[in-house]
C-alpha positions in Angstrom: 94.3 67.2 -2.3 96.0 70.6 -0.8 95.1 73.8 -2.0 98.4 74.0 -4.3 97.1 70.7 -6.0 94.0 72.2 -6.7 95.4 75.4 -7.7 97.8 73.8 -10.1 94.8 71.8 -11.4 92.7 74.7 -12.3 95.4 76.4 -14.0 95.8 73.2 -16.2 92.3 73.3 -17.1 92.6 76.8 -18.0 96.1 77.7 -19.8 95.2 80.5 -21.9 93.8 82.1 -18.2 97.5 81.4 -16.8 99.1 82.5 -19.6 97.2 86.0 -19.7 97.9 86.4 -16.0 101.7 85.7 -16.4 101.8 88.6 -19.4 100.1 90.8 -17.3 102.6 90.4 -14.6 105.8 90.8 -16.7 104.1 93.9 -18.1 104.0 95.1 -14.8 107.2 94.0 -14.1 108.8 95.6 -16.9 106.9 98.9 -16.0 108.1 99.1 -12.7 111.6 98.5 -14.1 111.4 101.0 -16.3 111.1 103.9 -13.6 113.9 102.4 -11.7 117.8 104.1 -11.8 120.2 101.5 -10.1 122.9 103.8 -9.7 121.6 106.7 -7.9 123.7 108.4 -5.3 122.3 106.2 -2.5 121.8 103.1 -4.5 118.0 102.5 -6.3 115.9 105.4 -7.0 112.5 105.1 -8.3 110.6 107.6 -10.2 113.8 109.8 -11.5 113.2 108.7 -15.1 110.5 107.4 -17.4 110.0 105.4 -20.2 109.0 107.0 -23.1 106.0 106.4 -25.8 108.2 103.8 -27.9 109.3 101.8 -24.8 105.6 101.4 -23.5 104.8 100.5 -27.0 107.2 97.6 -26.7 106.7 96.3 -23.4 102.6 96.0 -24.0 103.8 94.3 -27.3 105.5 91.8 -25.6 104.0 91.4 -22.5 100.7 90.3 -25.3 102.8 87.9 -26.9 103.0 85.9 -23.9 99.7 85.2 -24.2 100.4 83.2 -27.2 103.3 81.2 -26.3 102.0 77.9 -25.5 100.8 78.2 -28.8 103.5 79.6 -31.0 106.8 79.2 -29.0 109.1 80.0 -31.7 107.2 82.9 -33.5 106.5 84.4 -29.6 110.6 84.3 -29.2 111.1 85.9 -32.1 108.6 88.6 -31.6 109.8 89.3 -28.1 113.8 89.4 -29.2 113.0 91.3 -32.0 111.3 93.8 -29.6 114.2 94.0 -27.4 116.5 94.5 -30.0 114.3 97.7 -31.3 114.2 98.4 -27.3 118.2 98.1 -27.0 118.2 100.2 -30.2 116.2 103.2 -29.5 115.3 103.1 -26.0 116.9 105.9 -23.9 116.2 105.2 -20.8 116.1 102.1 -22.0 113.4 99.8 -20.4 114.1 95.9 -19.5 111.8 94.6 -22.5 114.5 91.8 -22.9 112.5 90.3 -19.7 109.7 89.1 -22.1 112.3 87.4 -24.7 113.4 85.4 -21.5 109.8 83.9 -21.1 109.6 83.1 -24.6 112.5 81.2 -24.0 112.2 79.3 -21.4 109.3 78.5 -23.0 111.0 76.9 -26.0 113.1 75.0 -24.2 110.2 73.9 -21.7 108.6 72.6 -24.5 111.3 71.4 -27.3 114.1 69.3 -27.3 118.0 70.1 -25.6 119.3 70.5 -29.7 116.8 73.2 -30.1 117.2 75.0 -26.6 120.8 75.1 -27.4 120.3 76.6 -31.3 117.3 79.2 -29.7 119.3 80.0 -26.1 122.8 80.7 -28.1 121.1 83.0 -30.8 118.7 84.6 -28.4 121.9 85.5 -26.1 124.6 86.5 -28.7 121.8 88.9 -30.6 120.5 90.5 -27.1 123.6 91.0 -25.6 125.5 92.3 -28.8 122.7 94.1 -29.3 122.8 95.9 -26.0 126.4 95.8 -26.2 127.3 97.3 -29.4 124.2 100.0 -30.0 123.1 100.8 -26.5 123.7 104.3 -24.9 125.8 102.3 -21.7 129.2 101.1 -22.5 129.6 97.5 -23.5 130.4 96.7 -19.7 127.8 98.1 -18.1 126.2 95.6 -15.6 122.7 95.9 -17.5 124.5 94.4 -20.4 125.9 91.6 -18.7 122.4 90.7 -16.9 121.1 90.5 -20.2 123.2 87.5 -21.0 123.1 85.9 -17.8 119.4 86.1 -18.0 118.9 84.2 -21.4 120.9 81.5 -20.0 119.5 81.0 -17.3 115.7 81.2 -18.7 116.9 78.5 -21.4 118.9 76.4 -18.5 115.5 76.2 -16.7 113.5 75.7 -19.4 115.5 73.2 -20.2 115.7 71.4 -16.8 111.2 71.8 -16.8 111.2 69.6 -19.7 113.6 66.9 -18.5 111.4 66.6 -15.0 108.6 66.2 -17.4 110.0 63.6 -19.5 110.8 61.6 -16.3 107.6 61.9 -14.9 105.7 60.9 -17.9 107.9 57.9 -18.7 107.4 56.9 -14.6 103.7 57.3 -15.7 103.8 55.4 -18.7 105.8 52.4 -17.1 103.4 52.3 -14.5 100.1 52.3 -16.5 102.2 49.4 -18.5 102.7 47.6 -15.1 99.1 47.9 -14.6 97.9 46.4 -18.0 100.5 43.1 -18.0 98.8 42.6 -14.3 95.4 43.0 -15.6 96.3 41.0 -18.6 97.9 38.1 -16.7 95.5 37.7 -14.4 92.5 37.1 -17.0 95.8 35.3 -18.9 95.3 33.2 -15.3 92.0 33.3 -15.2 91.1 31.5 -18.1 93.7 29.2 -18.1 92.1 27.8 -15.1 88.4 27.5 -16.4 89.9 25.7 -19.5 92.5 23.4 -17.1 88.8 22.7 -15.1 86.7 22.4 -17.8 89.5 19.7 -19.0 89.4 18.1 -16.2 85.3 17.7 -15.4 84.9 16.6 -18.9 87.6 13.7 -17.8 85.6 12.6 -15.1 82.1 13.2 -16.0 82.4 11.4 -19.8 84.4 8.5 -18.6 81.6 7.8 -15.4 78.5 9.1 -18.2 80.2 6.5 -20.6 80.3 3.9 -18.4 76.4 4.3 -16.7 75.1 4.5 -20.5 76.3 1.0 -21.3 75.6 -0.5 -18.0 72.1 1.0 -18.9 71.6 -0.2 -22.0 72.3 -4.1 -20.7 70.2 -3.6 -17.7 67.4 -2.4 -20.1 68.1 -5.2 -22.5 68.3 -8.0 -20.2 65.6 -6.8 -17.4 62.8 -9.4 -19.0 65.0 -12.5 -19.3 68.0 -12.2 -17.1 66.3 -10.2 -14.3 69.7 -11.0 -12.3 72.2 -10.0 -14.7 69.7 -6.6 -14.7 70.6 -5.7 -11.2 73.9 -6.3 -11.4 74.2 -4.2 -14.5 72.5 -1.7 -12.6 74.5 -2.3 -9.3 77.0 -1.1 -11.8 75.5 2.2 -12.4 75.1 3.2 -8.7 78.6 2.5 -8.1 79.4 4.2 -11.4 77.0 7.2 -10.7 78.3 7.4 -7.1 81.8 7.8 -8.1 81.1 10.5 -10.7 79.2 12.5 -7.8 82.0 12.4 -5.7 84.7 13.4 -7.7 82.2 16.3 -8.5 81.7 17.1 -5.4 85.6 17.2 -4.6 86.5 19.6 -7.5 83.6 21.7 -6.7 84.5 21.9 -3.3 88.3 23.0 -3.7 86.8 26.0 -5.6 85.9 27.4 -2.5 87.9 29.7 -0.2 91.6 28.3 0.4 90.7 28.5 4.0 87.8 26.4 3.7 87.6 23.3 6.5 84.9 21.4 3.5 87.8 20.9 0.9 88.8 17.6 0.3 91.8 15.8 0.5 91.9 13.0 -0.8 94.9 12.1 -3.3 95.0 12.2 -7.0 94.1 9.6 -8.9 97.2 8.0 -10.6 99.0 4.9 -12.1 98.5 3.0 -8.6 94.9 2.7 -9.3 94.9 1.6 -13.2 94.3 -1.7 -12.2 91.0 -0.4 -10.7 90.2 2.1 -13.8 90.5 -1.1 -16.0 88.4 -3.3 -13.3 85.1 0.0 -14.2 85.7 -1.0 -17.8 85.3 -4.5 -17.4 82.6 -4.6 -15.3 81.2 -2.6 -18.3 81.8 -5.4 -20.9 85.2 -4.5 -22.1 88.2 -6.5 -22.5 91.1 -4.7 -21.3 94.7 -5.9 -20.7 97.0 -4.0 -19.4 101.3 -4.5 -19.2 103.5 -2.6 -17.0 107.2 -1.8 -17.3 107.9 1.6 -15.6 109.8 -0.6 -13.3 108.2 1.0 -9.8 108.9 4.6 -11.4 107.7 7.1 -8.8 106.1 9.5 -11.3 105.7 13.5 -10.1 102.0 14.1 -9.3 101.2 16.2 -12.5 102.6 13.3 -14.7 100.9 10.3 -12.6 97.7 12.1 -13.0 98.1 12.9 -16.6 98.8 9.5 -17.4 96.2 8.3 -15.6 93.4 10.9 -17.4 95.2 10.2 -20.8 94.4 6.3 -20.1 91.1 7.1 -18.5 90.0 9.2 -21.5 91.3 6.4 -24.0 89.4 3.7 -22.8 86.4 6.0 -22.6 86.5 6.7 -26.5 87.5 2.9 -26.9 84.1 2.2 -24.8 82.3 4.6 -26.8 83.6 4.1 -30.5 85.1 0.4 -31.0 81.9 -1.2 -30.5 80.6 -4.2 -28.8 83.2 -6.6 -29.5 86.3 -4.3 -28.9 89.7 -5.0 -26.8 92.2 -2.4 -25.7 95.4 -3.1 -24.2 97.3 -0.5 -22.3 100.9 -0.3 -21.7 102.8 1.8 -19.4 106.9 1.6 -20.3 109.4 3.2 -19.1 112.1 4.4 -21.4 114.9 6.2 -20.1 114.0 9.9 -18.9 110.5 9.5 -20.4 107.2 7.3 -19.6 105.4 6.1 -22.4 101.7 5.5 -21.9 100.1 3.2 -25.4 96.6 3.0 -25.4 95.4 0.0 -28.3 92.5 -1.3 -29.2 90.7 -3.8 -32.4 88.1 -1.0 -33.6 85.8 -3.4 -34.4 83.0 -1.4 -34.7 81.4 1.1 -37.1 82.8 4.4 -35.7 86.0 4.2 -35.1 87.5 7.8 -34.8 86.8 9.1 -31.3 87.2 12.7 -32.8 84.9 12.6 -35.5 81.8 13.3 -32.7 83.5 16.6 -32.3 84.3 16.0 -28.8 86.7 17.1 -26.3 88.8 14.3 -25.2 91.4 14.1 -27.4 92.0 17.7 -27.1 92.1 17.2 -23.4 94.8 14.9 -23.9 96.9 16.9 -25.8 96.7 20.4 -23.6 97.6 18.1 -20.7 100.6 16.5 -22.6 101.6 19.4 -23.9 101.6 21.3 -20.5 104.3 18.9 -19.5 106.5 19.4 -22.7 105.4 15.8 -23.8 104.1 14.8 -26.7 101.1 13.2 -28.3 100.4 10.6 -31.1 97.0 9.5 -32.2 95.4 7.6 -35.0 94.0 4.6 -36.4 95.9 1.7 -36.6 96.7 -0.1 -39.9 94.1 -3.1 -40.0 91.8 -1.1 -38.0 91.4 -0.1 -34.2 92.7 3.1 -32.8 96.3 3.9 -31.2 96.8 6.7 -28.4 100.6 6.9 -27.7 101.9 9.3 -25.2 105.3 10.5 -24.2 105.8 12.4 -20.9 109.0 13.5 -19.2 109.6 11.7 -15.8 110.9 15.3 -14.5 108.1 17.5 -16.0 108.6 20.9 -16.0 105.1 22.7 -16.9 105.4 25.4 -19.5 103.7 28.8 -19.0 100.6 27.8 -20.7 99.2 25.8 -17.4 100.0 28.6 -15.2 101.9 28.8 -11.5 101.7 25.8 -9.5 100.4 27.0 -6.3 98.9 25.1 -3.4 95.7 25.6 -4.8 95.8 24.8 -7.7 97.8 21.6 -7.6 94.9 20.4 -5.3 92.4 21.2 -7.6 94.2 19.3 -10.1 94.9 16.2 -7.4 91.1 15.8 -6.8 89.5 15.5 -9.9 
């Protein structure tokens, strides 16, 4: 910071200091005036006059009404013009008290608005200079009169142009502290968009692999005594099952490392080409699951394919975990003209057959990731029993602000899990 900064700091912590320090200096500069003839024989003369009682009177008067204008702007002005009228009046010489009345206002413009700089300035300089025009002991003409007038319009003219600087700079101030709160704002805006878009995502994997090693479980445990080798393969079941779950784990926690890092997978997203291998887990689990195609070799963009792959996953996983022993789900991927329909169906043979009533996250899941694509999302129970999860997604999906930018990293966060 240079020494003016510092300077012009300190005065702004202390105004009434500044302000006591500018009277002082006009008094002294009215003073000096006072002693001055500007018309001597060989130009300026000092000391061939001096003011009398009345004009000292004045000039300390007003030169102490400075002190106050920050204050009072208006009352200072009026105190100041009012003492250079009296000045005009009865001075003789006259001192240059009017000096004072031109601080007061340029501080009422400095500190106003332009409508009353204009109302102040034009009164201020029509009483001053009629003033010292009309009742002064030098003729109308006299140059004194005339620097009277110029003088009030030029202290309102800079007053004037003070406050406009400071207008700008505050409103370049404002805009930039606004700047800096929509940046701080969008990037926890970001932020937690991404821990919800990951937490979405985990919960995917981990309660479809979870679902899937619980029932494998439960037949290995229930079978072990009699059917030792339906046992192991229950529990070959869970291995692969647990395997799977550890290494999509592994992949999304590995792509929340450093972009740069050479340990981040790469392996693609998981998508409609491997449904038939989704539905192969879910049978080797016990459940009957059919699935028709008729997207007609759509090539699907890589948030859609993996959305309707997770919306499928996700449904089988509550069909698994809700329709009971005995269930069947069919799955159906259609497509119908700019949109891919993905139906999710199953019997609901068992007892609880409303995947949300465990309070779960799944279905929600579903719905932030359809709704991040502009899609949309029907679920229910089916008349008769069973449960339906119908899904709509655009083939061109354009995500909505709610999922945030696409960038590199995270559409390979999103590709992994």
């Amino acid at each position: 910071m240079s020494t003016f900064d510092k300077a012009r700091c300190r005065a702004d912590a202390h105004p009434l200091a500044l302000d006591a320090a500018i009277a002082v200096g006009v008094l002294l500069c009215m003073v000096a005036g006072s002693f001055v003839v500007p018309h001597g024989a060989h130009g300026v003369k000092w000391g061939v006059r001096s003011p009398d009682p009345l004009s000292l009177v004045l000039m300390t008067l007003a030169a102490a009404a400075l002190v106050f204008r920050r204050n009072a702007p208006r009352s200072v002005l009026a105190f100041t013009g009012a003492a250079s009228v009296v000045e005009s009046l009865t001075g003789n010489p006259r001192a240059p008290v009017a000096m004072a009345a031109v601080i007061a206002l340029f501080t009422v413009a400095a500190t106003t608005d332009r409508r009353t700089t204009w109302r102040c300035g034009l009164l201020t300089m029509t009483v001053l200079t009629t003033a010292a025009m009309a009742a002064g002991p030098l003729p109308w003409y006299a140059q004194e009169n005339l620097a009277i007038f110029a003088w009030t319009g030029i202290g309102a003219t800079a007053g004037d142009a003070v406050r406009s600087r400071r207008a700008v700079v505050q409103a370049i101030r404002e805009r930039a502290e606004r700047a800096e709160r929509t940046r701080e704002e969008e990037a926890r805006r970001r932020v937690a968009e991404e821990r919800l878009r990951i937490a979405r995502d985990l919960h995917d994997v981990v309660a479809h692999h979870i679902a899937l090693v619980n029932v494998q479980a439960g037949v290995a445990a229930h079978v072990m005594d009699k059917r030792p080798d339906q046992a192991k393969e229950a529990l070959a079941h869970v291995r692969e099952a647990s395997r799977s779950a550890l290494n999509e784990l592994r992949a999304t926690v590995g792509l929340l490392r450093q972009s740069g890092d050479p340990e981040a997978p790469t392996e693609p997203a998981p998508g409609l080409h491997v449904l038939e291998e989704l539905a192969d887990t879910f049978r080797n689990a016990g459940l009957q699951v059919e699935i028709a195609r008729a997207d007609q070799g759509t090539t699907l963009p890589a948030t859609v394919d993996l959305a309707a792959y997770r919306i499928v996953q996700e449904a089988l996983t509550n069909v698994q975990k809700h329709a009971g022993p005995d269930a069947k789900a069919e799955v159906s991927v259609v497509r119908v003209g700019p949109n891919v329909e993905v139906t999710v169906l199953d019997n609901g043979s068992g007892e609880d057959t409303a995947p949300e009533a465990g309070g779960g996250h799944g279905l929600l899941g579903m719905r932030e990731r359809v709704t991040a694509l502009r899609g949309t999302l029907t679920t229910g129970p089916r008349y008769g029993g069973g449960f339906r999860v119908h899904a709509i997604l655009p083939v061109k999906a354009a995500t909505t602000d709610t999922t945030g930018r696409t960038d590199s990293r995270t559409a390979a966060l999103g590709d992994s899990v």
